[in-house]
N, CA, C and O atoms as a Tinker XYZ file with bonds, in Angstrom:
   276  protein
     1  N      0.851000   -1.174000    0.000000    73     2
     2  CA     0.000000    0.000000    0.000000    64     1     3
     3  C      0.893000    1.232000    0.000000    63     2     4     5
     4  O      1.768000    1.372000    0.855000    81     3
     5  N      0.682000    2.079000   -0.912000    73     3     6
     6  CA     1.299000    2.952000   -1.146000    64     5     7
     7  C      0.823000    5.034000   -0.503000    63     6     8     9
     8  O     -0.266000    5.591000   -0.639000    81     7
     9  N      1.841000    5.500000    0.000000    73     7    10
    10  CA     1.258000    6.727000    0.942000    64     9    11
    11  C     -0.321000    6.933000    0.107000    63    10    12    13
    12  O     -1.125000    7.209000    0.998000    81    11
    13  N     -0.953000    6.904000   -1.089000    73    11    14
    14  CA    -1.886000    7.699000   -1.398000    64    13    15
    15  C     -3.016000    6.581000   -0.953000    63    14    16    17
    16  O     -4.089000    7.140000   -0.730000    81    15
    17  N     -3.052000    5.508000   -0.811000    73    15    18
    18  CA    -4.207000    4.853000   -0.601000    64    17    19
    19  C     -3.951000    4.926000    0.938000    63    18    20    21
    20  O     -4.733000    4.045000    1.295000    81    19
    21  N     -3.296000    5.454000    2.253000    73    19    22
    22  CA    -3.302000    5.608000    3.259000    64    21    23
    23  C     -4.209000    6.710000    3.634000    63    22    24    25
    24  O     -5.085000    6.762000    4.498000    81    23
    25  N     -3.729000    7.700000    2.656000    73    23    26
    26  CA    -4.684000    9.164000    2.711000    64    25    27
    27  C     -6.076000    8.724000    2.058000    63    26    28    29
    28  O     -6.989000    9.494000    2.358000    81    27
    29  N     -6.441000    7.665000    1.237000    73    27    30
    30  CA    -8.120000    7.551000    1.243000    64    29    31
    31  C     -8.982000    7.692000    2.489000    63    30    32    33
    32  O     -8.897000    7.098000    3.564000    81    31
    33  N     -9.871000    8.668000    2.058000    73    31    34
    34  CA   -10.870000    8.957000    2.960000    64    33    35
    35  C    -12.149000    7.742000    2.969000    63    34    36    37
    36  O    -12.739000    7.351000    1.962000    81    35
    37  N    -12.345000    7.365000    4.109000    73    35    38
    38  CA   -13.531000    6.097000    3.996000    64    37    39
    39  C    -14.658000    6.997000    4.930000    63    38    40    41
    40  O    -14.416000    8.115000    5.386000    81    39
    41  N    -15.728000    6.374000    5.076000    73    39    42
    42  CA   -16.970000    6.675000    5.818000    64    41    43
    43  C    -16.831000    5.947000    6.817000    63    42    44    45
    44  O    -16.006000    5.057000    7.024000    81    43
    45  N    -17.866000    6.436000    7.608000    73    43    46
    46  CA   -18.416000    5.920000    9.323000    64    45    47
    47  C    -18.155000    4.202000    8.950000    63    46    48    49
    48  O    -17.346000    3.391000    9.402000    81    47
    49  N    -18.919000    4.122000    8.223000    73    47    50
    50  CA   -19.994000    2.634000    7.671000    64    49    51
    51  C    -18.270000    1.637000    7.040000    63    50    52    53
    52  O    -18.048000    0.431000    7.150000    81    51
    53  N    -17.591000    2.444000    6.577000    73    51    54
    54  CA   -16.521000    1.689000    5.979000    64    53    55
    55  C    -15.470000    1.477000    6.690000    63    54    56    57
    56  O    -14.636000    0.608000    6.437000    81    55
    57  N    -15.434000    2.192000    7.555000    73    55    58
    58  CA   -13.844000    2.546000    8.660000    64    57    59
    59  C    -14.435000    1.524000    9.787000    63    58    60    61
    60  O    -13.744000    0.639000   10.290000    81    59
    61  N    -15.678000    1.738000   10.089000    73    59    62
    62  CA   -16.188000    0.446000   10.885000    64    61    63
    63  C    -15.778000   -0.950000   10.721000    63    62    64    65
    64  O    -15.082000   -1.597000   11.503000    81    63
    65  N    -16.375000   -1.407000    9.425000    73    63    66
    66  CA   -15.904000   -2.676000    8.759000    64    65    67
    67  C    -14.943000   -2.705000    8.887000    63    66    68    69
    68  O    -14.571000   -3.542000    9.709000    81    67
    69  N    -13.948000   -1.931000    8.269000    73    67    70
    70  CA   -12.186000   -2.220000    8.415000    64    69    71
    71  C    -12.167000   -2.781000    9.573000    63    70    72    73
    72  O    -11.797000   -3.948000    9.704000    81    71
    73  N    -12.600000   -1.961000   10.677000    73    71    74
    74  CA   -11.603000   -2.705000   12.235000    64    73    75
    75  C    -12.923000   -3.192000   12.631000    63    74    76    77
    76  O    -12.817000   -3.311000   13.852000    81    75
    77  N    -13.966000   -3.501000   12.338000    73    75    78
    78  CA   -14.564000   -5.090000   12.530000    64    77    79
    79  C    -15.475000   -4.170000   13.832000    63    78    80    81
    80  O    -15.634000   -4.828000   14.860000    81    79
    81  N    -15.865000   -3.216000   13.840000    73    79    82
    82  CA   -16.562000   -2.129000   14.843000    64    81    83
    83  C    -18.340000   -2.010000   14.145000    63    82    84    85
    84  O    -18.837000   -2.246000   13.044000    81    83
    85  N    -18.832000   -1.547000   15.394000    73    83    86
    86  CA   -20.369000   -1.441000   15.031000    64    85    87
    87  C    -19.749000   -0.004000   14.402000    63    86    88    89
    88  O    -18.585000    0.372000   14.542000    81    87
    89  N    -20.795000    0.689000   13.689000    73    87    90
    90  CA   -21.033000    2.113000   13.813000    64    89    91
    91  C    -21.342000    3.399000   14.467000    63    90    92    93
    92  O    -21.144000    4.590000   14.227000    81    91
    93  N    -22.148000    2.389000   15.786000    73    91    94
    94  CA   -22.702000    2.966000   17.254000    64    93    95
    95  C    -21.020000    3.292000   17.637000    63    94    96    97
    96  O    -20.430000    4.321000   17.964000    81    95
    97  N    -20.718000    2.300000   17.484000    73    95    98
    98  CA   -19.478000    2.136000   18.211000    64    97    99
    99  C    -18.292000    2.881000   18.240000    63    98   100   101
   100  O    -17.486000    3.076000   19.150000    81    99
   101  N    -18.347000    3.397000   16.662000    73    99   102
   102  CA   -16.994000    4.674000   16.150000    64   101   103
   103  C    -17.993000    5.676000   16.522000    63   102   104   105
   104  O    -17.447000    6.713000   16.145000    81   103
   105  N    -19.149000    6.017000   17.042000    73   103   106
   106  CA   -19.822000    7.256000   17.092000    64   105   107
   107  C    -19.249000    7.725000   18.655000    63   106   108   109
   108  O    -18.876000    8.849000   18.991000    81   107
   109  N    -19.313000    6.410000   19.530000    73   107   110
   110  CA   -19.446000    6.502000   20.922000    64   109   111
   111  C    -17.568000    7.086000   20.861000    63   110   112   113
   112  O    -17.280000    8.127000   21.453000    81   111
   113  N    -16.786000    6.522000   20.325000    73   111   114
   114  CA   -15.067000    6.488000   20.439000    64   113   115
   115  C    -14.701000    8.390000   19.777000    63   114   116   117
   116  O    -13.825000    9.136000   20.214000    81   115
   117  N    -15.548000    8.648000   18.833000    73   115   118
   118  CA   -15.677000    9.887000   19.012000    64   117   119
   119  C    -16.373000   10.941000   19.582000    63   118   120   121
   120  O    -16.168000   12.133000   19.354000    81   119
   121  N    -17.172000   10.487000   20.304000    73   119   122
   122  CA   -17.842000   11.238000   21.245000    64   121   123
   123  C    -17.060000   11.866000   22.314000    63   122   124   125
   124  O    -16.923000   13.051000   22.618000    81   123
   125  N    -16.559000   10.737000   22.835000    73   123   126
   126  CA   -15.563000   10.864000   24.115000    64   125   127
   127  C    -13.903000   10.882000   24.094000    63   126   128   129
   128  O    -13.074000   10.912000   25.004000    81   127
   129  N    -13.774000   10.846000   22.434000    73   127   130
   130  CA   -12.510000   10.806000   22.067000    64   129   131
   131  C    -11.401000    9.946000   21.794000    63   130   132   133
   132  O    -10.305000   10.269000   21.337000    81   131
   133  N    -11.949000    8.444000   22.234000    73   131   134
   134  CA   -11.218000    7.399000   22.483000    64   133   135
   135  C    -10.844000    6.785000   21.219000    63   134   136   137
   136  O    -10.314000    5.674000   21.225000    81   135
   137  N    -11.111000    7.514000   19.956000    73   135   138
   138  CA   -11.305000    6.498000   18.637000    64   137   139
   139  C    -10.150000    7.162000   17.774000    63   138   140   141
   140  O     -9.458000    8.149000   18.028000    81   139
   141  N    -10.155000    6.393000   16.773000    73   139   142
   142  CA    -8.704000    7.304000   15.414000    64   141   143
   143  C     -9.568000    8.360000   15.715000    63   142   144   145
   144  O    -10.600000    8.576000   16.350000    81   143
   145  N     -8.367000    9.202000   14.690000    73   143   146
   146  CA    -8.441000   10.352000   14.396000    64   145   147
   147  C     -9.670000   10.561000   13.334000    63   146   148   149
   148  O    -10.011000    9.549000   12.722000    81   147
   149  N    -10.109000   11.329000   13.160000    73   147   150
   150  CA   -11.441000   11.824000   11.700000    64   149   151
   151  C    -11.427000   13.129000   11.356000    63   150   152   153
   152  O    -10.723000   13.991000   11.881000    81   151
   153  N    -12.283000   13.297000   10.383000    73   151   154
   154  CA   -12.219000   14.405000    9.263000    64   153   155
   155  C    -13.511000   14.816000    9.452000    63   154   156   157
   156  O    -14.347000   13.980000    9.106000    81   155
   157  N    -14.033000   16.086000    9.998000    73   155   158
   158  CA   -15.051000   16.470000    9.683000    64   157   159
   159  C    -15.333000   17.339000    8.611000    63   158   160   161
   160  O    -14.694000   18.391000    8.650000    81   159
   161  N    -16.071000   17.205000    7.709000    73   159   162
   162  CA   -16.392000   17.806000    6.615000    64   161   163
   163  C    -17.427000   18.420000    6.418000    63   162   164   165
   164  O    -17.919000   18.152000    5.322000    81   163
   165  N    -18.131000   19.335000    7.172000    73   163   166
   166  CA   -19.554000   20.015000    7.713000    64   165   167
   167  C    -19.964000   18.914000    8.361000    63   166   168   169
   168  O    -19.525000   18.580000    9.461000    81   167
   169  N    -20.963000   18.193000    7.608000    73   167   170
   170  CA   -21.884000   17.194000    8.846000    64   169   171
   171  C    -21.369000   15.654000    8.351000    63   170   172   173
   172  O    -21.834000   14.704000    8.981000    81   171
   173  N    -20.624000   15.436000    7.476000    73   171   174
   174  CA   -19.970000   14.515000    6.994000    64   173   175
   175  C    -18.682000   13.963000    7.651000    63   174   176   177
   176  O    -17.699000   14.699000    7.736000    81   175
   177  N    -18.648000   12.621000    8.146000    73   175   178
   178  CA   -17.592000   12.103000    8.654000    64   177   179
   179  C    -16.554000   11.269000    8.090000    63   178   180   181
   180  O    -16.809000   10.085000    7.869000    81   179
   181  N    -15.545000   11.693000    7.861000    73   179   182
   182  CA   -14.668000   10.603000    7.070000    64   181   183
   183  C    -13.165000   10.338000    8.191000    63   182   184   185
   184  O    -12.708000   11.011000    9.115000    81   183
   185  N    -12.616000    8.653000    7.371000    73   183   186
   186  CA   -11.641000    8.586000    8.285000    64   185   187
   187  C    -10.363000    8.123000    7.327000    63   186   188   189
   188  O    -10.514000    7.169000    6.563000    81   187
   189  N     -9.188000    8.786000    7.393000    73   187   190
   190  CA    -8.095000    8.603000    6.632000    64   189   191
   191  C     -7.673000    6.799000    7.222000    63   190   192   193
   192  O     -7.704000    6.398000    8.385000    81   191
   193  N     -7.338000    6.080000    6.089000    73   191   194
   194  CA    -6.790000    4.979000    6.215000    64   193   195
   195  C     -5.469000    5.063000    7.075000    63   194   196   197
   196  O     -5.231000    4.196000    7.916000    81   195
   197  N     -4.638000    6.090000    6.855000    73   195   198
   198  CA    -3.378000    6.053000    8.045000    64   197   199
   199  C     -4.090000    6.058000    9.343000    63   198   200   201
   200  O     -3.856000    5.322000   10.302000    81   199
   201  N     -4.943000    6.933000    9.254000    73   199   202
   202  CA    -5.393000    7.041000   11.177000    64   201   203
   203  C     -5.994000    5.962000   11.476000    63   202   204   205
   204  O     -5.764000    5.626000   12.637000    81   203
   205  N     -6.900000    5.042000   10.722000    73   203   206
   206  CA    -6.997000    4.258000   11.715000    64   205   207
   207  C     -5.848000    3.124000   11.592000    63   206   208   209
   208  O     -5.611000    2.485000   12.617000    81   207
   209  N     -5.240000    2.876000   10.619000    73   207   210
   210  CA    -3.814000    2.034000   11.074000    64   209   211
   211  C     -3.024000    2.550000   12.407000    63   210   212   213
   212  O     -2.979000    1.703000   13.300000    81   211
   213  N     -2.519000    3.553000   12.634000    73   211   214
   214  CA    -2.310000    4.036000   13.570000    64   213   215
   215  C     -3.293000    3.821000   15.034000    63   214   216   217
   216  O     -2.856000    4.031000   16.165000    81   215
   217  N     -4.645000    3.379000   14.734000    73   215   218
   218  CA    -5.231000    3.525000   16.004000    64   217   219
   219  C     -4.899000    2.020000   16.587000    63   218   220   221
   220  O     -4.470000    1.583000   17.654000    81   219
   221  N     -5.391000    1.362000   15.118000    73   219   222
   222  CA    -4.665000    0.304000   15.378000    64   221   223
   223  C     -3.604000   -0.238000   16.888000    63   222   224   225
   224  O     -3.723000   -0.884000   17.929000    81   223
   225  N     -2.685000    0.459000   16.198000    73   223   226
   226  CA    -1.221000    0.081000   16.242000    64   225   227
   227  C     -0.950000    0.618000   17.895000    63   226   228   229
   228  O     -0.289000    0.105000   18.798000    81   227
   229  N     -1.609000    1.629000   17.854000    73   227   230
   230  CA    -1.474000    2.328000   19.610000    64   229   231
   231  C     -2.219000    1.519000   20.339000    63   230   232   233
   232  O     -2.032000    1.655000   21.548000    81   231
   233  N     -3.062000    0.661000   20.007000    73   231   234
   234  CA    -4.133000   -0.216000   21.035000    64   233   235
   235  C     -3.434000   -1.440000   20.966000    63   234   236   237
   236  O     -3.974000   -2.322000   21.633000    81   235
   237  N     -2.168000   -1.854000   20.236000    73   235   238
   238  CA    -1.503000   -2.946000   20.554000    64   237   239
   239  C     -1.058000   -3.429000   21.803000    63   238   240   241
   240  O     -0.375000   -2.695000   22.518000    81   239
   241  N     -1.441000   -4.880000   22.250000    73   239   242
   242  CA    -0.353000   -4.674000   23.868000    64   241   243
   243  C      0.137000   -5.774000   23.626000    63   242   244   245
   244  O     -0.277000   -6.237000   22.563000    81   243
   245  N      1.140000   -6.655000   24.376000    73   243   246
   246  CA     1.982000   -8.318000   24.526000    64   245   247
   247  C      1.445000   -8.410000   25.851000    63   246   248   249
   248  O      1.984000   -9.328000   26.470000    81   247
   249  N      0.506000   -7.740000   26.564000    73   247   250
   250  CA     0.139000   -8.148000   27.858000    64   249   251
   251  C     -1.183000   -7.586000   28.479000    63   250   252   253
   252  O     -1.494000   -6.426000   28.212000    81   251
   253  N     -1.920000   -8.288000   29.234000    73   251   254
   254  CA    -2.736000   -7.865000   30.180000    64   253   255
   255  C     -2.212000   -6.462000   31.117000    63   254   256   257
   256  O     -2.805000   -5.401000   31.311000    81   255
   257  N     -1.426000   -6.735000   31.398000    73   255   258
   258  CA    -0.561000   -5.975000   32.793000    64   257   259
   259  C     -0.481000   -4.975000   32.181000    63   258   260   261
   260  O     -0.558000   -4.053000   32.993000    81   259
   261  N     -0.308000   -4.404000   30.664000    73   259   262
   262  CA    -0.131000   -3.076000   30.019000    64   261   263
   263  C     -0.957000   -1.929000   30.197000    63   262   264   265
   264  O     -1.975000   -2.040000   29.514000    81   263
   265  N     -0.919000   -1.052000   30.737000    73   263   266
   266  CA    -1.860000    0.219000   30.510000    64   265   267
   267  C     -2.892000    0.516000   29.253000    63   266   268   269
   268  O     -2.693000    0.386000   28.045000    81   267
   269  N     -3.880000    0.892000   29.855000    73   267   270
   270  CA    -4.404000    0.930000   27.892000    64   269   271
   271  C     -4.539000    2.644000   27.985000    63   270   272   273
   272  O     -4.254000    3.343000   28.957000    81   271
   273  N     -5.032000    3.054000   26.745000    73   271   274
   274  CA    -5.200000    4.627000   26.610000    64   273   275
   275  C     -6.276000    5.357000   27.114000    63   274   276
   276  O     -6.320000    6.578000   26.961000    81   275
């Protein structure tokens, strides 16, 4: 995957699927902040493919005992 398909912008409905999430669910993670990063576009929500790799990648742990965010 190359930098420009990282910068594709996906929807609520599509960025969900990717990481296997309800839609309730990316609503609630931005509500309170806990979710990737997003793009607001007036009333339109989009989410760059880097950010949520990245959200990914920060919610990684090798342990229980790890702190989460």
């Amino acid at each position: 995957m190359d930098d420009r398909d990282l910068d594709t912008l996906l929807t609520g409905r599509e960025a969900a699927a990717l990481l296997r999430l309800s839609e309730r669910t990316m609503e609630r993670h931005r509500a309170v902040g806990t979710g990737p990063r997003y793009i607001a576009l007036g009333r339109a929500i989009r989410y760059r493919r880097r950010d949520l790799a990245d959200y990914v990648e920060r919610a990684a742990r090798q342990s229980t005992s790890e702190a989460t965010q």
